[in-house]
TORKOL-4160 file (C-alpha; in steps of 0.2 Angstrom, whole numbers, padded with zeros to 4 digits, m for minus):
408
<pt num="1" X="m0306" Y="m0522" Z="m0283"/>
<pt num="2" X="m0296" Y="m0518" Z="m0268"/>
<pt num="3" X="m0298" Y="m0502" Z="m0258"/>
<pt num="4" X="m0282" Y="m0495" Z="m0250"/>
<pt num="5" X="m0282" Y="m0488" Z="m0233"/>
<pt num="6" X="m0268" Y="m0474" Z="m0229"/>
<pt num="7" X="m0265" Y="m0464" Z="m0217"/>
<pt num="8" X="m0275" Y="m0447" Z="m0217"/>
<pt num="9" X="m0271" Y="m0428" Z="m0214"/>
<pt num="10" X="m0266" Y="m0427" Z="m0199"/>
<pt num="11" X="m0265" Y="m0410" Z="m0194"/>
<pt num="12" X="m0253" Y="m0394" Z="m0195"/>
<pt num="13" X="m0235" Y="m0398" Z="m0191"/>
<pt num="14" X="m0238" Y="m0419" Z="m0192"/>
<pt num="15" X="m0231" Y="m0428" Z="m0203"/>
<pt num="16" X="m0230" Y="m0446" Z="m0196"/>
<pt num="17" X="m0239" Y="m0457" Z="m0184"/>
<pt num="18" X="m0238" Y="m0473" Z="m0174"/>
<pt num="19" X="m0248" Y="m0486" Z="m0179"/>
<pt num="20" X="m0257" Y="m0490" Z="m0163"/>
<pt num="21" X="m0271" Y="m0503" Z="m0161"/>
<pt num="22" X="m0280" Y="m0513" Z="m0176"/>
<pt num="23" X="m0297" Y="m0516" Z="m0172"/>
<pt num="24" X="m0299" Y="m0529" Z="m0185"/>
<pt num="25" X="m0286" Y="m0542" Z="m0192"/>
<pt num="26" X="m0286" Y="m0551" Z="m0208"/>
<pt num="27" X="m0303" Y="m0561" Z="m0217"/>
<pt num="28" X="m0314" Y="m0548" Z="m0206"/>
<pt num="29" X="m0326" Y="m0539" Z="m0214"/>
<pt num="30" X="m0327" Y="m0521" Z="m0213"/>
<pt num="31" X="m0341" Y="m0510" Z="m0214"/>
<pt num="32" X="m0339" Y="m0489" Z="m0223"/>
<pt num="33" X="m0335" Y="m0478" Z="m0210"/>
<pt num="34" X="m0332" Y="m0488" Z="m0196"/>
<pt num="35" X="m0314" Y="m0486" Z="m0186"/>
<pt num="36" X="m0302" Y="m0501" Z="m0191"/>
<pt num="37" X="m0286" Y="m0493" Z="m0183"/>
<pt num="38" X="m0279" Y="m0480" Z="m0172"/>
<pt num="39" X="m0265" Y="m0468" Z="m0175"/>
<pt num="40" X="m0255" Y="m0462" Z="m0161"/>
<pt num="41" X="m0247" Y="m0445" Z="m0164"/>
<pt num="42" X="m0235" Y="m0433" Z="m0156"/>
<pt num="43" X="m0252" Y="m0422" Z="m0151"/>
<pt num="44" X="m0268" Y="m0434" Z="m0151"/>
<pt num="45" X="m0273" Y="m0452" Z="m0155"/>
<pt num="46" X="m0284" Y="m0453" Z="m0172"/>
<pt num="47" X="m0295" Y="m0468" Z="m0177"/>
<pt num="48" X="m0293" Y="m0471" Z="m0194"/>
<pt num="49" X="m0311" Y="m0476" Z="m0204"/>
<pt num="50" X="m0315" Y="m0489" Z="m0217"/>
<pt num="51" X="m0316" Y="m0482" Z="m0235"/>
<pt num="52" X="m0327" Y="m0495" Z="m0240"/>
<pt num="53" X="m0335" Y="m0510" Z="m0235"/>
<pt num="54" X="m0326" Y="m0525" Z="m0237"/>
<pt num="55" X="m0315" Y="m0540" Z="m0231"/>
<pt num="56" X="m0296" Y="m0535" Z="m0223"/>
<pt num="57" X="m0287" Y="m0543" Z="m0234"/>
<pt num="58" X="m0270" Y="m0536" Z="m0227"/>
<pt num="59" X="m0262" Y="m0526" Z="m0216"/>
<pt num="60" X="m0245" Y="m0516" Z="m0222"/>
<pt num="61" X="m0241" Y="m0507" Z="m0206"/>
<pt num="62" X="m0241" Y="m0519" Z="m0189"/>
<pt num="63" X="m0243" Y="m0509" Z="m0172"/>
<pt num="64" X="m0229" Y="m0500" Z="m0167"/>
<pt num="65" X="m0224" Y="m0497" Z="m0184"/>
<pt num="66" X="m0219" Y="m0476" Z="m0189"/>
<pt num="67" X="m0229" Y="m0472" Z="m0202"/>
<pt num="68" X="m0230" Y="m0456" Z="m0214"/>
<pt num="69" X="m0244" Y="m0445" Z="m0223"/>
<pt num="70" X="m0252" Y="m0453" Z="m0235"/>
<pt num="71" X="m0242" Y="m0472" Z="m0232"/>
<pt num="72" X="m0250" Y="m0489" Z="m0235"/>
<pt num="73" X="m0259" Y="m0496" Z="m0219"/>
<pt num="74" X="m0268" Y="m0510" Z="m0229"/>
<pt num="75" X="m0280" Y="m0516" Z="m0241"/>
<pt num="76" X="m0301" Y="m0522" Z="m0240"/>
<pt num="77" X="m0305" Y="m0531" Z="m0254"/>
<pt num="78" X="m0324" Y="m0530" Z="m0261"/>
<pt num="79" X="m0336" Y="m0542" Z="m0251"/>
<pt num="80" X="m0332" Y="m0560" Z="m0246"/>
<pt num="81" X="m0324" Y="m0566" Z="m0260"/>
<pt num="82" X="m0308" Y="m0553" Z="m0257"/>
<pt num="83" X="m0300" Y="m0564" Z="m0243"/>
<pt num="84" X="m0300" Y="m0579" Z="m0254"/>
<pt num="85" X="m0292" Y="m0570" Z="m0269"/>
<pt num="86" X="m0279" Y="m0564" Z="m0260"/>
<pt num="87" X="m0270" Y="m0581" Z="m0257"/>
<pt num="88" X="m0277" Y="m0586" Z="m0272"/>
<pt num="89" X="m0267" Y="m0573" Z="m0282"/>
<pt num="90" X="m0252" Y="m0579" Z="m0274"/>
<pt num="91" X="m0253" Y="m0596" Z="m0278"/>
<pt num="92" X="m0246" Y="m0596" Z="m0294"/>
<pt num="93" X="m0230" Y="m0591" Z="m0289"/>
<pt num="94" X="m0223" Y="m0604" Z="m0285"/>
<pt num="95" X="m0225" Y="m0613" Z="m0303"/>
<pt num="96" X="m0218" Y="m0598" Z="m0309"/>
<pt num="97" X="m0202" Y="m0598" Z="m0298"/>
<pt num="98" X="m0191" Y="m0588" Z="m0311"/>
<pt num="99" X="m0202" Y="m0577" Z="m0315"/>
<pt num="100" X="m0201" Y="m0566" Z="m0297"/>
<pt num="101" X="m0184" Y="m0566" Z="m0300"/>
<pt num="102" X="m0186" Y="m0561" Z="m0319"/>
<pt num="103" X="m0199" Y="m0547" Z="m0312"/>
<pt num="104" X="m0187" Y="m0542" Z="m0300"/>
<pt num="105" X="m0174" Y="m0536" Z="m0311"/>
<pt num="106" X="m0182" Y="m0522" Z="m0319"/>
<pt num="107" X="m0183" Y="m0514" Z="m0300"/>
<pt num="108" X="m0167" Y="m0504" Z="m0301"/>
<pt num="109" X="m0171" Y="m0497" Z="m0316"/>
<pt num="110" X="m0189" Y="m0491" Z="m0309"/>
<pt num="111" X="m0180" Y="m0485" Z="m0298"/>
<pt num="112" X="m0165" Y="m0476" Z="m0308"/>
<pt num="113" X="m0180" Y="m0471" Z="m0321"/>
<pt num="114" X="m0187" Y="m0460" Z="m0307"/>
<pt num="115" X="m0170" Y="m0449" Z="m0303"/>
<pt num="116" X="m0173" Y="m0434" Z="m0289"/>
<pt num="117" X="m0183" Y="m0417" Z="m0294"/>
<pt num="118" X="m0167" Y="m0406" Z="m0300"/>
<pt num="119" X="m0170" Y="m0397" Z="m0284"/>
<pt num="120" X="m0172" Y="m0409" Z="m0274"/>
<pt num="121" X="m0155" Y="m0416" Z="m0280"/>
<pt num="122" X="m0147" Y="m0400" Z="m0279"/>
<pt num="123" X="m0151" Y="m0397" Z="m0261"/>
<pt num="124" X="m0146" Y="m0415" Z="m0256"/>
<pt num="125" X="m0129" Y="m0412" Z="m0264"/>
<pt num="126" X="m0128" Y="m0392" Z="m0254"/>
<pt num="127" X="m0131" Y="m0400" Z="m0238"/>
<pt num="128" X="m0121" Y="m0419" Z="m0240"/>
<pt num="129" X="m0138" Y="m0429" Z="m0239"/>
<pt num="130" X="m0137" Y="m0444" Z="m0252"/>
<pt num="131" X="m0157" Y="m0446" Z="m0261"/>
<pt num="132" X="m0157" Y="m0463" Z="m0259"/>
<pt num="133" X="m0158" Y="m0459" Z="m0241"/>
<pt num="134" X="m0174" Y="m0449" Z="m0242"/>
<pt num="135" X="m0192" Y="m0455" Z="m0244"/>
<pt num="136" X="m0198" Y="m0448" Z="m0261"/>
<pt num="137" X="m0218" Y="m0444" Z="m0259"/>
<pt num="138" X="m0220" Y="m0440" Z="m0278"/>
<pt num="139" X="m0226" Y="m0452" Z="m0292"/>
<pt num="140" X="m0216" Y="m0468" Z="m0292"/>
<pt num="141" X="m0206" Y="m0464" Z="m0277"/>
<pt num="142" X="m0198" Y="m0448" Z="m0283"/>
<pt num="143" X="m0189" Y="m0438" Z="m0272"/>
<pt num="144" X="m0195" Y="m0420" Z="m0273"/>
<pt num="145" X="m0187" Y="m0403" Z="m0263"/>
<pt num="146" X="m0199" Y="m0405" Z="m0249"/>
<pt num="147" X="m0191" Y="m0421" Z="m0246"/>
<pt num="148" X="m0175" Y="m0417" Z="m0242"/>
<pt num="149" X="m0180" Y="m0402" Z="m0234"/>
<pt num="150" X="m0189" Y="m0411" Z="m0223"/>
<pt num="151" X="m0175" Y="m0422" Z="m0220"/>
<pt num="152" X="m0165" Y="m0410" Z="m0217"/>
<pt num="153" X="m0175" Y="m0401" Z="m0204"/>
<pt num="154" X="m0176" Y="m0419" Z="m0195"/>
<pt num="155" X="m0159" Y="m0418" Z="m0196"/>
<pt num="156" X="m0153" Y="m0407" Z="m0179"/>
<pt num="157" X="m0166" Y="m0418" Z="m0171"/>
<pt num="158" X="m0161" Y="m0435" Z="m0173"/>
<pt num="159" X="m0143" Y="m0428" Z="m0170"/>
<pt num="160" X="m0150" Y="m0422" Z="m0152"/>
<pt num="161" X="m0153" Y="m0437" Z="m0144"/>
<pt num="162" X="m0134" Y="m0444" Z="m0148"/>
<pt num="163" X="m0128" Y="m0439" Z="m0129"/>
<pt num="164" X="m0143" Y="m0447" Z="m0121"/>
<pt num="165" X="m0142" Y="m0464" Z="m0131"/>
<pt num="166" X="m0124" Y="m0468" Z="m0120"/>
<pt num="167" X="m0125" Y="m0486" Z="m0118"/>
<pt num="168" X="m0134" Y="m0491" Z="m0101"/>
<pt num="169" X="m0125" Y="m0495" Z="m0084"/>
<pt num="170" X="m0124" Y="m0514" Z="m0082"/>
<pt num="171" X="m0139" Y="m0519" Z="m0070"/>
<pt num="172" X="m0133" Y="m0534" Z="m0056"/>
<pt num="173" X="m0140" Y="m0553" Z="m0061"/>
<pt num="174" X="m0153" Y="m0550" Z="m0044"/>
<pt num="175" X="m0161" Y="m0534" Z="m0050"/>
<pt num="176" X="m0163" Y="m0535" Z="m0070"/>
<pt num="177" X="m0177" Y="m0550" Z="m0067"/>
<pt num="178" X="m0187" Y="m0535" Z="m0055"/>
<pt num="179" X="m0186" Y="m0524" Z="m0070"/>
<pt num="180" X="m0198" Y="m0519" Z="m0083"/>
<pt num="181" X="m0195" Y="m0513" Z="m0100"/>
<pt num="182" X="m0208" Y="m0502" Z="m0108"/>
<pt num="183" X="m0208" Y="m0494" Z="m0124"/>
<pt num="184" X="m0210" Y="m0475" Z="m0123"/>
<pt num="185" X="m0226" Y="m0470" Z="m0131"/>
<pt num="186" X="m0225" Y="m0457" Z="m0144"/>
<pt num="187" X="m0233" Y="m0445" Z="m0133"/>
<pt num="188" X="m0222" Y="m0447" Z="m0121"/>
<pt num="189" X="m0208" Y="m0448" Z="m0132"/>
<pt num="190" X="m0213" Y="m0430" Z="m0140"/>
<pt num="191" X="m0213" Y="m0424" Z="m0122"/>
<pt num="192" X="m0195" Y="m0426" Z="m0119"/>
<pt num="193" X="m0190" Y="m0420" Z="m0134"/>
<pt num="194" X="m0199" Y="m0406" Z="m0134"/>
<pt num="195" X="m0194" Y="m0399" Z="m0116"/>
<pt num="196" X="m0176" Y="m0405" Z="m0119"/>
<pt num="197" X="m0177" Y="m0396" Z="m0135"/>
<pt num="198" X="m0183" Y="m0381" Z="m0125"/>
<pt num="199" X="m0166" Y="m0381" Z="m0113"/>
<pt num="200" X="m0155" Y="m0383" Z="m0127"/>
<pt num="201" X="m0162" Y="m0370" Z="m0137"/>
<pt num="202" X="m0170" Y="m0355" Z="m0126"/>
<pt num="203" X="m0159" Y="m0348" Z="m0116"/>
<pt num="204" X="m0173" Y="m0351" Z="m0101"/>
<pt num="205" X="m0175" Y="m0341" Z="m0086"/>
<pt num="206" X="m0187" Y="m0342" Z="m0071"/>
<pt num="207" X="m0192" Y="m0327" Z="m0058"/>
<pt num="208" X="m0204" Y="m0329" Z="m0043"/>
<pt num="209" X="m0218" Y="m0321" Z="m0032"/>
<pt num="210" X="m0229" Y="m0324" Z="m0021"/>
<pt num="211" X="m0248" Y="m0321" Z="m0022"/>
<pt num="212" X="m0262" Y="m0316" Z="m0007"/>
<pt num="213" X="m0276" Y="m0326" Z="m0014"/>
<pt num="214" X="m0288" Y="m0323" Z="m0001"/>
<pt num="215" X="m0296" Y="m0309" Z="m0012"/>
<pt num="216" X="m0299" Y="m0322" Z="m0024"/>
<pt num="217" X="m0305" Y="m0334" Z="m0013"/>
<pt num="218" X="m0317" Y="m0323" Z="m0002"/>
<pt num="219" X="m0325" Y="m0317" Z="m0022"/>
<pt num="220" X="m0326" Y="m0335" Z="m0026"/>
<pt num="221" X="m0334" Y="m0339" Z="m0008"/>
<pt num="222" X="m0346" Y="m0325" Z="m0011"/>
<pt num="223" X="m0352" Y="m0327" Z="m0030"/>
<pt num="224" X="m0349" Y="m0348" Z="m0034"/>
<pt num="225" X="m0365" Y="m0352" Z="m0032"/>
<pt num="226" X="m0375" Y="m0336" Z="m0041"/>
<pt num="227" X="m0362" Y="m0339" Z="m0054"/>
<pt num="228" X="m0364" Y="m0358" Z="m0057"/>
<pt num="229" X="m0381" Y="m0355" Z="m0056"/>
<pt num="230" X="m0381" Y="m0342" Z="m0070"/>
<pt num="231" X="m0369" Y="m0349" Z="m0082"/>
<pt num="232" X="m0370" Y="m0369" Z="m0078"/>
<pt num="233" X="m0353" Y="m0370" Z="m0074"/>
<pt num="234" X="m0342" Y="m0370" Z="m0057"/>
<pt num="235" X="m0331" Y="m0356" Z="m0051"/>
<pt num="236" X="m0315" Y="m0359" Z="m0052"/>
<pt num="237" X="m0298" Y="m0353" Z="m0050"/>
<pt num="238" X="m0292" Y="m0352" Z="m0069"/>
<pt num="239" X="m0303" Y="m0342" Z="m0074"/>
<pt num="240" X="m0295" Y="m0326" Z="m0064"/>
<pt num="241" X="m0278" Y="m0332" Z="m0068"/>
<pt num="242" X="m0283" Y="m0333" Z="m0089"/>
<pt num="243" X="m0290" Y="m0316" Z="m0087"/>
<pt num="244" X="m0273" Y="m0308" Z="m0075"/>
<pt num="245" X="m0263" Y="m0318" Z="m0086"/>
<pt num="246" X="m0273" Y="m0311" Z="m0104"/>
<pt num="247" X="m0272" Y="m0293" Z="m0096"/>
<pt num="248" X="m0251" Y="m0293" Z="m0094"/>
<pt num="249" X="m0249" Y="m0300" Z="m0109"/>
<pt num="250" X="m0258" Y="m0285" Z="m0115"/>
<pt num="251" X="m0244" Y="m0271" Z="m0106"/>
<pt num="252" X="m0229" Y="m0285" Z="m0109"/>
<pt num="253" X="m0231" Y="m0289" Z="m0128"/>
<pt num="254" X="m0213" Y="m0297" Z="m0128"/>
<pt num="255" X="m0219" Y="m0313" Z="m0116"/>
<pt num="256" X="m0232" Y="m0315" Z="m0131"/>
<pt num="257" X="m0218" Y="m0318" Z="m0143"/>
<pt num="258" X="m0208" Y="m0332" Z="m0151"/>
<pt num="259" X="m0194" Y="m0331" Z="m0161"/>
<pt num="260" X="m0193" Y="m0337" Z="m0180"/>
<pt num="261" X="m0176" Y="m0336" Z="m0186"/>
<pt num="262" X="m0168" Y="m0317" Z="m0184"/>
<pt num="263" X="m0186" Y="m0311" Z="m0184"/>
<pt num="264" X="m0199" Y="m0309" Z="m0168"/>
<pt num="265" X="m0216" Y="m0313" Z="m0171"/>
<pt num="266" X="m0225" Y="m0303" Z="m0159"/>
<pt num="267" X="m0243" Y="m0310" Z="m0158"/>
<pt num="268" X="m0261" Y="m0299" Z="m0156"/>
<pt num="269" X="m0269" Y="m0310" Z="m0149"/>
<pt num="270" X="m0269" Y="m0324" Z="m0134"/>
<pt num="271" X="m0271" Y="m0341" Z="m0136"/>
<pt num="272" X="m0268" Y="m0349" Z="m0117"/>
<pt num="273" X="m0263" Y="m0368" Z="m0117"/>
<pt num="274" X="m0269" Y="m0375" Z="m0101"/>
<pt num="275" X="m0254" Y="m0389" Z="m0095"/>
<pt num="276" X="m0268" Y="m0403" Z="m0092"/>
<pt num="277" X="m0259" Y="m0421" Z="m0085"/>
<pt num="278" X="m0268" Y="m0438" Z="m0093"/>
<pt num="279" X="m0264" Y="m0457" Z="m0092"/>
<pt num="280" X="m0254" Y="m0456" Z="m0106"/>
<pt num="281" X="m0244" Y="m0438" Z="m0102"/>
<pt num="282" X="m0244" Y="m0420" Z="m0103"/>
<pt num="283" X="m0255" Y="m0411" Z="m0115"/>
<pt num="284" X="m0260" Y="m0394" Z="m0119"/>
<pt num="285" X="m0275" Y="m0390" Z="m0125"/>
<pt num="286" X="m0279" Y="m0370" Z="m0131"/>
<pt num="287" X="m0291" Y="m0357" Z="m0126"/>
<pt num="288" X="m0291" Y="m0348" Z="m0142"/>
<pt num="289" X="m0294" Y="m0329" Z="m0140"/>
<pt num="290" X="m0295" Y="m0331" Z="m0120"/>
<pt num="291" X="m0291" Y="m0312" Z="m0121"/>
<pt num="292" X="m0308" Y="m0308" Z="m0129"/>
<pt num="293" X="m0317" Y="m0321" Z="m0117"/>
<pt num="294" X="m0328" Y="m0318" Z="m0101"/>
<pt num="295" X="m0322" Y="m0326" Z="m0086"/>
<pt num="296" X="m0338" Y="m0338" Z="m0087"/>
<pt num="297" X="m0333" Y="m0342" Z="m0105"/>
<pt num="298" X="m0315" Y="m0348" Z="m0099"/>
<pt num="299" X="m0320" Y="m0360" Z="m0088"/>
<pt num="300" X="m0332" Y="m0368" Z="m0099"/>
<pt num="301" X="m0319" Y="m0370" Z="m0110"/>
<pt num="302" X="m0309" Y="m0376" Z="m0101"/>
<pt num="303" X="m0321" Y="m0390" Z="m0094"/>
<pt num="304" X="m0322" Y="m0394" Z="m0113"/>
<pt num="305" X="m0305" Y="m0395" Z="m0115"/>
<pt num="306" X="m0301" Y="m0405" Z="m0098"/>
<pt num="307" X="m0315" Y="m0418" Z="m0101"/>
<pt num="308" X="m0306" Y="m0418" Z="m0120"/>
<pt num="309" X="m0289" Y="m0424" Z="m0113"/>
<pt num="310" X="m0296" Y="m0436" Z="m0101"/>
<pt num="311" X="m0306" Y="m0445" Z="m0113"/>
<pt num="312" X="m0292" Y="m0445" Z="m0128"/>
<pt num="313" X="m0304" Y="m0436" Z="m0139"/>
<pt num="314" X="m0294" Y="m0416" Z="m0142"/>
<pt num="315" X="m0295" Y="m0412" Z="m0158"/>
<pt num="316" X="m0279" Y="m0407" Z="m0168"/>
<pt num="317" X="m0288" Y="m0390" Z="m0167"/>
<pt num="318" X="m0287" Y="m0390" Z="m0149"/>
<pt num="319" X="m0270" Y="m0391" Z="m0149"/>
<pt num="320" X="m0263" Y="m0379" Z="m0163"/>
<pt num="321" X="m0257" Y="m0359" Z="m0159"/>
<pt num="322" X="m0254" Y="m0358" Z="m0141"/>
<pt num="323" X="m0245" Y="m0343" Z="m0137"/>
<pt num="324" X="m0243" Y="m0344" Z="m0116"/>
<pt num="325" X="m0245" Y="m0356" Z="m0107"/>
<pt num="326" X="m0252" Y="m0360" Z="m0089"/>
<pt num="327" X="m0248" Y="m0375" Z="m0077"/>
<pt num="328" X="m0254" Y="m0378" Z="m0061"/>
<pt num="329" X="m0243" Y="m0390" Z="m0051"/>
<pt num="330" X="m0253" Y="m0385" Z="m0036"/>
<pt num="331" X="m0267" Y="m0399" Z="m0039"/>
<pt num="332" X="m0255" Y="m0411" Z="m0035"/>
<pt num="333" X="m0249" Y="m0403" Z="m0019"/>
<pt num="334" X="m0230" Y="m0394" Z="m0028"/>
<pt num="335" X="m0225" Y="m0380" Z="m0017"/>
<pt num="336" X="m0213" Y="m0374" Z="m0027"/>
<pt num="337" X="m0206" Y="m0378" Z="m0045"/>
<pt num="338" X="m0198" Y="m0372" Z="m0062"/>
<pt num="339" X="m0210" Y="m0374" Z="m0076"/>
<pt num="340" X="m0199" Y="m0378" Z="m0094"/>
<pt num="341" X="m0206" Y="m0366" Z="m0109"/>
<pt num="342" X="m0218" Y="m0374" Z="m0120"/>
<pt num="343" X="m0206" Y="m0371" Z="m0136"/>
<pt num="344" X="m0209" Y="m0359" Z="m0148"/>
<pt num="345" X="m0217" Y="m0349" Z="m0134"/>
<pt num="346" X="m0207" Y="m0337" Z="m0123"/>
<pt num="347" X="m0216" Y="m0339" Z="m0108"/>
<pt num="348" X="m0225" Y="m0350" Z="m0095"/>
<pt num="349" X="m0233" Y="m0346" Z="m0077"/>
<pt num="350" X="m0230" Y="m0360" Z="m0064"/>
<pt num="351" X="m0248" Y="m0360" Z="m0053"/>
<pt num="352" X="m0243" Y="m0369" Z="m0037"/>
<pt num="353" X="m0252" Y="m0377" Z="m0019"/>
<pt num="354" X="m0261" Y="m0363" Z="m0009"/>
<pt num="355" X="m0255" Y="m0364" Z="0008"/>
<pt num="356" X="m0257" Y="m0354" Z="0025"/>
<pt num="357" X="m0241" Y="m0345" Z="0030"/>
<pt num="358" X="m0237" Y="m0331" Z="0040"/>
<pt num="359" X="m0233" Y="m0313" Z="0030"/>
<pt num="360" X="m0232" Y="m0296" Z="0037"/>
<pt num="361" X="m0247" Y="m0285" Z="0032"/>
<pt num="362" X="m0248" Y="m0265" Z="0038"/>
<pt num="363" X="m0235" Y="m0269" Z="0051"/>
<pt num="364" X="m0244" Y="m0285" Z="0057"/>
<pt num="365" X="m0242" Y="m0302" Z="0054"/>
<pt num="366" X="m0256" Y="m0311" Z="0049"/>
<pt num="367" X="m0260" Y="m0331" Z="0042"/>
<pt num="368" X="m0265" Y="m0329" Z="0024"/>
<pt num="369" X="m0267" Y="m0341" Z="0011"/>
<pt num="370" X="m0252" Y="m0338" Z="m0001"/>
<pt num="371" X="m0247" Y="m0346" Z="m0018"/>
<pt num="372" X="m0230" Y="m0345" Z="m0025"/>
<pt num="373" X="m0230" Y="m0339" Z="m0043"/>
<pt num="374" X="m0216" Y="m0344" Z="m0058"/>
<pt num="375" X="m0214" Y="m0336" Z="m0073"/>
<pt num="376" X="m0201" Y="m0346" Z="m0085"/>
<pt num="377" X="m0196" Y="m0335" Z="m0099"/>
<pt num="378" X="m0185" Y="m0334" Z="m0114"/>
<pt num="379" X="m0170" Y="m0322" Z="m0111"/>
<pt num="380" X="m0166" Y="m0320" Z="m0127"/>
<pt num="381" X="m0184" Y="m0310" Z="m0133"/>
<pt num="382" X="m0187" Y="m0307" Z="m0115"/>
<pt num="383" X="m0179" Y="m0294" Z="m0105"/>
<pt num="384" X="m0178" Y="m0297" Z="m0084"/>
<pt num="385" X="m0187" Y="m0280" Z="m0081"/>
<pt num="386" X="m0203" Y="m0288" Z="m0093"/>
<pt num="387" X="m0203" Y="m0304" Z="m0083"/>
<pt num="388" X="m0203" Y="m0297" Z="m0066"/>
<pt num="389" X="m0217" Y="m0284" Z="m0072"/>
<pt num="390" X="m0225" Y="m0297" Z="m0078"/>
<pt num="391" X="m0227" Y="m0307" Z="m0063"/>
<pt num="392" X="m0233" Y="m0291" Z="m0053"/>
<pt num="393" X="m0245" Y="m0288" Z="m0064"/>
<pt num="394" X="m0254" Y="m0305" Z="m0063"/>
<pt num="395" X="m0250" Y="m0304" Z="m0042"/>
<pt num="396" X="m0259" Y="m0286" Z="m0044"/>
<pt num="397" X="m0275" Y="m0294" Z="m0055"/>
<pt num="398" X="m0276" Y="m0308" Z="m0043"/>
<pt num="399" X="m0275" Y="m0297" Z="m0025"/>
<pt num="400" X="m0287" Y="m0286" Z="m0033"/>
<pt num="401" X="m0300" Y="m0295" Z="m0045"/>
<pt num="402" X="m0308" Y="m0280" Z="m0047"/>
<pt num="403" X="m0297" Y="m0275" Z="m0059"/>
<pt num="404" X="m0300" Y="m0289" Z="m0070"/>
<pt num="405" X="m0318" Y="m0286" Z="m0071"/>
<pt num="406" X="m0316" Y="m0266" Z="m0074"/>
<pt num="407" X="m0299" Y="m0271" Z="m0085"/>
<pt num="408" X="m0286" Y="m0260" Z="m0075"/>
C-alpha cells in the first residue's frame, strides 16, 4: 500500500510553495517523521516529514517546481518490496498497448462528469475567466468558488509584472560568456513584488529628522552591564527605539493602520516587524505586542528572532500580523535612505549610521553623535501633520529615555 506525501498547511495567506531540495531520491528508504524535502515559500522555508516508513517509490514534484496546498509531492511504498512493485506494475503495459489508449478515452468525460460548482461557474463567466483555466481543489478536480476567486485575486498580480517582462537589451558576444544567469529564489521574488506592489498601490511618502543619540548612548554606557547582568541579554539600541516607536503609535493611531477596501482598520495593539537581512533576503520577523513589553523583553525577542532568520528556522508565526515596521540601514554604514512600506501597513521608520557632526545647541556648536531618522508613510490614511508628529515624538523618546521608562 502506498502512502502519499503532499504538501502541508502552510500558514495564513500561503497557498503555494517551491519545491526546494529532496533529501532522498527514488529506491531510498525512508523512516516516519524524518524530513524527505523542503518547501521554499514566499515567508520561510519548510522541511516537509515522511508519513510513514517506507521506500521513495516516486517523486511527482522535481525541485523548482510550484506547487499548491495539499498537491502530490510523491509516493513511499510499504517496506522494501515497494520499489520493485513500482516497475513491476508498469510492466504490463506494454503487452496491453491498446488498452492505455482505450483507458484514455474516458478522460474527457471524467472530466466533463465533474462540471464547475454553480458558483464557481457563475463567477468565472461574471469576471471573463474560462474554468478550464482554473485548478479545481474539490473531489475529482472540480472547480469550486474559492477557485476562481483565488484566480481572480492572482489576477492584478500576474498582470503587474507585464511592463517589467520587456524583452532584454541585446548583450555583446564579449560579455554574455562573463555573465551568470540565476534564478530568482521565491524569497527574493516575493520581495520585489511586494515593494513594487507597495509603489504602485500606496501613494508613499517619506519625511525626515534627525536624532541626538547621546542620551541614549550615555544611558546604555551607564546601565549595559547591570542590565546584561540582570536579564542575560545585552543592551542594545532597539530596544529604546521599539519602546519610542510603541509609545507614538499610541498618540498617532492612523500610522497603526491599514487600509481594506473603503474601510480603515485601526489596530489596538503593536506588532513591530524588525527588517532583519539574511543570505537569502529580507525578512521580517514580529515582536507581537511590543507595546506591552519591557525594554529587556524586546531585546530578548529580538535575539530570538535575529538568531531565527539567520538560521532559516522563523516560524510562520514569526512572521504574521505586523503592523509597523523598523529597518536599520545603519548597520551597514547608510546615511541616509527611503525605506518602501511593508504593504498593508502604513508606516515604516528608517534607523540609519550614527555619526558625529556639528549642530548648534543653546547657541553653541558642539560634536554630537546624530542619526537621521525616516518615516515612509501611506498618504492616503496618513495625514502630513501625523507623520511629522510622529517622527518628533520618537526623536523626543530617544533625546530623553526617560520618558520611555515613566511612559510620557
Amino acid at each position: 500500500m502506498a502512502t502519499e506525501i503532499r504538501v502541508p498547511t502552510l500558514g495564513e495567506s500561503v497557498s503555494e510553495a517551491t519545491v526546494g531540495t529532496w533529501f532522498k531520491k527514488v529506491g531510498d528508504a525512508i523512516r516516519a517523521d524524518e524530513p524527505i524535502v523542503e518547501l521554499e515559500t514566499d515567508k520561510v522555508t519548510v522541511e516537509v516529514p515522511a508519513p510513514a516508513s517506507g521506500v521513495l517509490t516516486e517523486i511527482v514534484a522535481a525541485a523548482g517546481e510550484t506547487v499548491g496546498l495539499n498537491a502530490l509531492l510523491g509516493q513511499i511504498a510499504e517496506g522494501g518490496a515497494g520499489a520493485a512493485a513500482a516497475p513491476a506494475a508498469s510492466a504490463p503495459a506494454p503487452a496491453a498497448a491498446p488498452a492505455p489508449a482505450a483507458a484514455s478515452a474516458p478522460a474527457p468525460a471524467a472530466s466533463a462528469a465533474t462540471p464547475p460548482s454553480p458558483a464557481a461557474a457563475k463567477i468565472a463567466a461574471d469576471n471573463n475567466i474560462s474554468p478550464a483555466d482554473v485548478d479545481g481543489s474539490g473531489k475529482r478536480g472540480q472547480v469550486l468558488k474559492g477557485d476562481v476567486l483565488a484566480a481572480i485575486a492572482k489576477a492584478p498580480a500576474a498582470a503587474a509584472p507585464a511592463p517589467a517582462a520587456a524583452p532584454r537589451a541585446p548583450v555583446s558576444a564579449d560579455d554574455a560568456p562573463r555573465e551568470e544567469r540565476v534564478k530568482m529564489t521565491r524569497l527574493r521574488q516575493t520581495i520585489a513584488k511586494r515593494l513594487k506592489d507597495a509603489q504602485n498601490t500606496a501613494a508613499m511618502l517619506t519625511t525626515y529628522n534627525e536624532v541626538d543619540m547621546k542620551p541614549v548612548m550615555d544611558l546604555r554606557t551607564r546601565y549595559k552591564d547591570l542590565f546584561e547582568k540582570k536579564h542575560g541579554v545585552k543592551l542594545g539600541f532597539m530596544g529604546f527605539f521599539t519602546k519610542a516607536v510603541t509609545h507614538a503609535l499610541k498618540e498617532l493611531p492612523a500610522v497603526n493602520a491599514e487600509i481594506d477596501g473603503t474601510d480603515l482598520v485601526y489596530k489596538n495593539f503593536c506588532h513591530v516587524g524588525m527588517a532583519v537581512g539574511t543570505d537569502k533576503g529580507l525578512v521580517v520577523p514580529v515582536i507581537r505586542d511590543a507595546d506591552q513589553l519591557s525594554i529587556a523583553e524586546i531585546e530578548k525577542e529580538l535575539g530570538r528572532l535575529a538568531k531565527a532568520a539567520r538560521d532559516g528556522s522563523l516560524s510562520m508565526a514569526d512572521m504574521q500580523g505586523g503592523t509597523f515596521t523598523i529597518t536599520n540601514g545603519g548597520v551597514y554604514g547608510s546615511l541616509m535612505s527611503s525605506p518602501i512600506l511593508n504593504a498593508p501597513q502604513s508606516g515604516i521608520l528608517g534607523m540609519h549610521k550614527i555619526q558625529e557632526r556639528p549642530v548648534a545647541i543653546g547657541g553653541q556648536v558642539v560634536i554630537r553623535p546624530m542619526m537621521y531618522l525616516a518615516l515612509s508613510y501611506d498618504h492616503r490614511i496618513v495625514d502630513g501633520k501625523e507623520a511629522v508628529t510622529f517622527l518628533v515624538r520618537v526623536k523626543e523618546s530617544l533625546e530623553d529615555p526617560e520618558r520611555l521608562v515613566l511612559d510620557l
